[in-house]
PAZAPA-4460 file (N, C-alpha, C; in steps of 0.05 Angstrom, whole numbers, plus 32768, in hexadecimal, padded with zeros to 4 digits):
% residues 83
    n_x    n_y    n_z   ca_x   ca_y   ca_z    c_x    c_y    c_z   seq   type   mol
   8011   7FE9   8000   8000   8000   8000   8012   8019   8000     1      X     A
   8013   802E   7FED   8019   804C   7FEA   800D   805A   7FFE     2      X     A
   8026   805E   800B   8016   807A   8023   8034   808E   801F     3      X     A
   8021   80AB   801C   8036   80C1   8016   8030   80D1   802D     4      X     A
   8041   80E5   8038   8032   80FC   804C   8039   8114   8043     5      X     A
   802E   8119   803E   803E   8143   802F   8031   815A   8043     6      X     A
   8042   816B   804C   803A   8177   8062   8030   8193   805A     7      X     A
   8015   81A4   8056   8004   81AA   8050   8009   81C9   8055     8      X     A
   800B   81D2   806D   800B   81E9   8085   800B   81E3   809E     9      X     A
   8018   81F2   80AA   801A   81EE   80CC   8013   81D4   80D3    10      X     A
   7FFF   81CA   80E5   7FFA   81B1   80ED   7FE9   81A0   80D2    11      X     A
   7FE5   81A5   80BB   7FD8   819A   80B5   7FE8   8189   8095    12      X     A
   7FDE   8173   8094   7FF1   8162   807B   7FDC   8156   806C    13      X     A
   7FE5   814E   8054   7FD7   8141   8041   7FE0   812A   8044    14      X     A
   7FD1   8108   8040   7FD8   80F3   8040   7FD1   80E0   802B    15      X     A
   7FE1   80E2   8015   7FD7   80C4   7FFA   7FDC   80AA   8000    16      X     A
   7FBF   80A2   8006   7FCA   807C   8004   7FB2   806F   7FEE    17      X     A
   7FBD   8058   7FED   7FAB   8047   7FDC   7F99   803D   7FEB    18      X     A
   7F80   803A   7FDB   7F66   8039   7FE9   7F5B   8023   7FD1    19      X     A
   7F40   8026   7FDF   7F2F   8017   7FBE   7F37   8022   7F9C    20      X     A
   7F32   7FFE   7F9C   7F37   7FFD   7F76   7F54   800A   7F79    21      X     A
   7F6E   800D   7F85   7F7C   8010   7F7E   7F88   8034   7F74    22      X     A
   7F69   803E   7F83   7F72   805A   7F81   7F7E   806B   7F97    23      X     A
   7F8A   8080   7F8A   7F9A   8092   7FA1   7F8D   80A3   7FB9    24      X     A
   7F7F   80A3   7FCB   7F72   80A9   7FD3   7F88   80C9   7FE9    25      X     A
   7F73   80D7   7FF0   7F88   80F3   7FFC   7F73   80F7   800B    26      X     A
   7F83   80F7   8034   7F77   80FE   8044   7F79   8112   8052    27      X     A
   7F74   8124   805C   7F7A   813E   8071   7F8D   8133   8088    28      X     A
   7F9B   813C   8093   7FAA   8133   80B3   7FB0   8148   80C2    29      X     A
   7FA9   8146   80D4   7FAC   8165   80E0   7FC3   8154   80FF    30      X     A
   7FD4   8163   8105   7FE4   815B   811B   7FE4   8179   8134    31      X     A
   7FE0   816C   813F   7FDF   8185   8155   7FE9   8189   8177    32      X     A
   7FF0   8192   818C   7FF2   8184   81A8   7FE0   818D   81B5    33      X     A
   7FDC   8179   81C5   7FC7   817F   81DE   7FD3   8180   81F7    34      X     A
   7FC5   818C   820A   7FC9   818B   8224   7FBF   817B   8233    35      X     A
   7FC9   8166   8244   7FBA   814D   8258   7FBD   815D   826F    36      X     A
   7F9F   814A   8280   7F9F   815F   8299   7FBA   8165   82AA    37      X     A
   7FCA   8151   82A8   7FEA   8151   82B6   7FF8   8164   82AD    38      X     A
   7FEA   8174   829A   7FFE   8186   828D   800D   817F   8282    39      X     A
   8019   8167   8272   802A   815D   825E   801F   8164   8243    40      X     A
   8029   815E   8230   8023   8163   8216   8022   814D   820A    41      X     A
   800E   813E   81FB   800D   8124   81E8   800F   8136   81D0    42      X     A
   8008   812B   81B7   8000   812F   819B   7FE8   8120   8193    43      X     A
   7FDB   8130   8178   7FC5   811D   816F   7FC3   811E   8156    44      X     A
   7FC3   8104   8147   7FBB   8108   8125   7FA8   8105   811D    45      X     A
   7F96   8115   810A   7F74   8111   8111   7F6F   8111   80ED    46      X     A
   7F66   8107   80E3   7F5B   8105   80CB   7F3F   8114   80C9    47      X     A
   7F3B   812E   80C0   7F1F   8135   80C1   7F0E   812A   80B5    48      X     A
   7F0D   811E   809B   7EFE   810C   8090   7EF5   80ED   809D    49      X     A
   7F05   80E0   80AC   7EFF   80D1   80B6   7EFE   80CB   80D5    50      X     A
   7EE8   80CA   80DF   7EEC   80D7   80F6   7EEF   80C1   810C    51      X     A
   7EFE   80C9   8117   7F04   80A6   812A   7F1C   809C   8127    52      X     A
   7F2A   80AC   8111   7F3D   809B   810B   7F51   80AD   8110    53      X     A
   7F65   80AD   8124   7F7A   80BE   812C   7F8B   80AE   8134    54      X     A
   7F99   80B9   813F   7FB8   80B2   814C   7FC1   80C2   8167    55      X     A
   7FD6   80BB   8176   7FDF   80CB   8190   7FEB   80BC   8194    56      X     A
   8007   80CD   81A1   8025   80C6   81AD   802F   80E1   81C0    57      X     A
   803D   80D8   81C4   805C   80F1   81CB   8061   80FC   81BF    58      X     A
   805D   80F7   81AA   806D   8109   8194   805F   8107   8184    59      X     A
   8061   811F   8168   804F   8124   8152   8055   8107   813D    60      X     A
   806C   8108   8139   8078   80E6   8135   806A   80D6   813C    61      X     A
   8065   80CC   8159   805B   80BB   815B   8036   80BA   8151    62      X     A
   802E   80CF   8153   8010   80D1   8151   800E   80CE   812C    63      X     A
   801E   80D9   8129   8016   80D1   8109   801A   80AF   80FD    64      X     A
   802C   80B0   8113   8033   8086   8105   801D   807B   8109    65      X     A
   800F   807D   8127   7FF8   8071   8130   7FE4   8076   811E    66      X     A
   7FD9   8093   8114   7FC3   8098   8104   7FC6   808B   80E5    67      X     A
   7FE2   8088   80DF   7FE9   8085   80CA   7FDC   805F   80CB    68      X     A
   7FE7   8053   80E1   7FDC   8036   80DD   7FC1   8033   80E4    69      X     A
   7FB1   8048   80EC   7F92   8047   80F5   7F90   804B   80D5    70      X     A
   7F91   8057   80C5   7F89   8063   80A5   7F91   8046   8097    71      X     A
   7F9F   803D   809B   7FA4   8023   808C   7F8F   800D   8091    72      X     A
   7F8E   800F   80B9   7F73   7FFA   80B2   7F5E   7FFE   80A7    73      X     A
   7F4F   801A   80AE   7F44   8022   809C   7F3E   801B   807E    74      X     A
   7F53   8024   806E   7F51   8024   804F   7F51   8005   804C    75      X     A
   7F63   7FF2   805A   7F57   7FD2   8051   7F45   7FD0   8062    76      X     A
   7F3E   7FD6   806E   7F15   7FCF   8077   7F07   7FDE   8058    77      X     A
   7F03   7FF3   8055   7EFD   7FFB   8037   7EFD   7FE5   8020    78      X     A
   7F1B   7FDB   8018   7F22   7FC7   8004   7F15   7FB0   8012    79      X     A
   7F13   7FA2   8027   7F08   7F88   8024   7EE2   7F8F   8021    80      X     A
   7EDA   7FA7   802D   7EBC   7FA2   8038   7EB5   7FB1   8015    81      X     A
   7EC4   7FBB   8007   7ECA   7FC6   7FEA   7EB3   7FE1   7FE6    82      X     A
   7EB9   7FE9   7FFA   7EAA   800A   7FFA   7EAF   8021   7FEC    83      X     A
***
């Protein structure tokens, strides 16, 4: 599976992966930090189009790997249920 990330503006990136029938599909990603009540800082990768499907780590790194393998189950749940 083709997955590209091209980084858009400030927190926000474009993401190409292969989806159904073999097409290129392009998702929004927005990365951003939050504040936990402890006052630490996580990160979050949020796909506006698909909603549910994010990511979160330590790091902006990390939240995008996570969201990045949430988007993959995703797109093969798509290819097998063939939506």
């Amino acid at each position: 599976m083709e997955k590209r990330i091209q980084k858009k503006k400030d927190e926000y990136f474009e993401v190409f992966t292969d989806c159904v029938g073999g097409k290129l599909s392009k998702y929004e990603m927005r990365v951003s930090p939050k504040k936990a009540d402890d006052g630490t800082t996580y990160w979050t990768a949020t796909f506006s189009s698909i909603p549910g499907c994010v990511g979160g780590g330590d790091t902006p790194e990390d939240a995008v790997k996570e969201a990045m393998e949430n988007l993959t189950v995703y797109t093969e749940f798509l290819k097998e249920s063939n939506t």
